[in-house]
N, C-alpha and C positions, 0 to 999 in steps of 0.2 A: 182695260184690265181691272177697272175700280179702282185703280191708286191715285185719282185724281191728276193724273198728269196730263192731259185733254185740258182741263180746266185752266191749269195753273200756264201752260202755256198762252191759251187763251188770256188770260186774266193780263199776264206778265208782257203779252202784246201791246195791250190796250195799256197798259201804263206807266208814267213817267215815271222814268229809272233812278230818277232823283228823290223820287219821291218813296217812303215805304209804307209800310199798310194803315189803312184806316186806323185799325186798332191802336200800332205803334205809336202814329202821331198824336192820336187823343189820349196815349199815358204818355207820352212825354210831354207835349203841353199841359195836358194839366197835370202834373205833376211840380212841372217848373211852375206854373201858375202858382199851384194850392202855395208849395213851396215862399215863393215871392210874397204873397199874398203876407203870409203867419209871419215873414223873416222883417214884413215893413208896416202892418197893420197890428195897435195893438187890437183895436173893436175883432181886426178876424181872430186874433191869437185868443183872445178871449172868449170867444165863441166855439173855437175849434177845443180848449180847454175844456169846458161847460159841455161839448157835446162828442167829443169825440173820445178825447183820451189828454192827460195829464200827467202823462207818464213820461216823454218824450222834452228835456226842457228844448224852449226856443233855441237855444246856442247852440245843439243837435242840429236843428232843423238849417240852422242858417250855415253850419256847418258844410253841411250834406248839398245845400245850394252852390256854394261857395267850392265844391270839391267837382261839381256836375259842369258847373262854370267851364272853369279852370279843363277839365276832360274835352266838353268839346269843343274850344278854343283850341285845344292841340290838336284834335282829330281836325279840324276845320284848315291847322295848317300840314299835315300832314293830307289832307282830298288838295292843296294847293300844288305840292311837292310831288304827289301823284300827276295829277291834270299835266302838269307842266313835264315831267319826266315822260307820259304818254300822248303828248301832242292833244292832248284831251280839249277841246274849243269851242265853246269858252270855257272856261274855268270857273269865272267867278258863281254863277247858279250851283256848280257843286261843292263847288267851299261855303256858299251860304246853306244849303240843302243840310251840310256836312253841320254845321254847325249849331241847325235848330235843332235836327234829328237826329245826330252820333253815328253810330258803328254801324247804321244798316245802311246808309249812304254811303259813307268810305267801302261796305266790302260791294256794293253795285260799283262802282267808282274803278275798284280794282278789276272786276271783271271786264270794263269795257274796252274792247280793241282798240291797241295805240294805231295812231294815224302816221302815216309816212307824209316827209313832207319837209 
């Protein structure tokens, strides 16, 4: 019917539920990367200043690290809390999943059928 939904099943077949899209994983890595990078390097801070923007001081940036942390360290125990309340097994691949990548792992996590047992 052209809405793409042929596709996205297809696609959503073929891949790890733990996993979420190409896209999402390469802004959140690199985002925590750039992040890391500026919050422990001054050669990168100074270069990101010089060519980026200078607008922004570092204590924002380490700030904003430090807030991203702390997020999905929760979400990570909360896909545990999940897993374990849904007989989910194993566990530990979706609390680590949960922890690199955030809220698009916890809501796959939520959808998966609890296990009897």
């Amino acid at each position: 019917a052209g809405d793409g939904g042929r596709w996205y099943d297809w696609a959503m077949a073929r891949s790890n539920p733990r996993r979420p899209s190409l896209l999402w994983r390469i802004f959140v890595l690199g985002g925590l990367g750039t992040m890391t990078a500026l919050s422990t390097s001054r050669k990168a801070w100074e270069t990101w200043e010089d060519n980026v923007t200078d607008k922004v001081p570092r204590n924002v940036i380490r700030g904003v690290l430090a807030a991203t942390v702390v997020t999905h360290l929760g979400e990570a125990r909360v896909a545990a809390r999940i897993a374990g309340r849904r007989g989910v097994t194993p566990a530990g691949p979706w609390v680590r999943s949960t922890l690199l990548y955030g809220f698009p792992v916890l809501q796959r996590l939520a959808k998966q059928p609890a296990t009897s047992g």
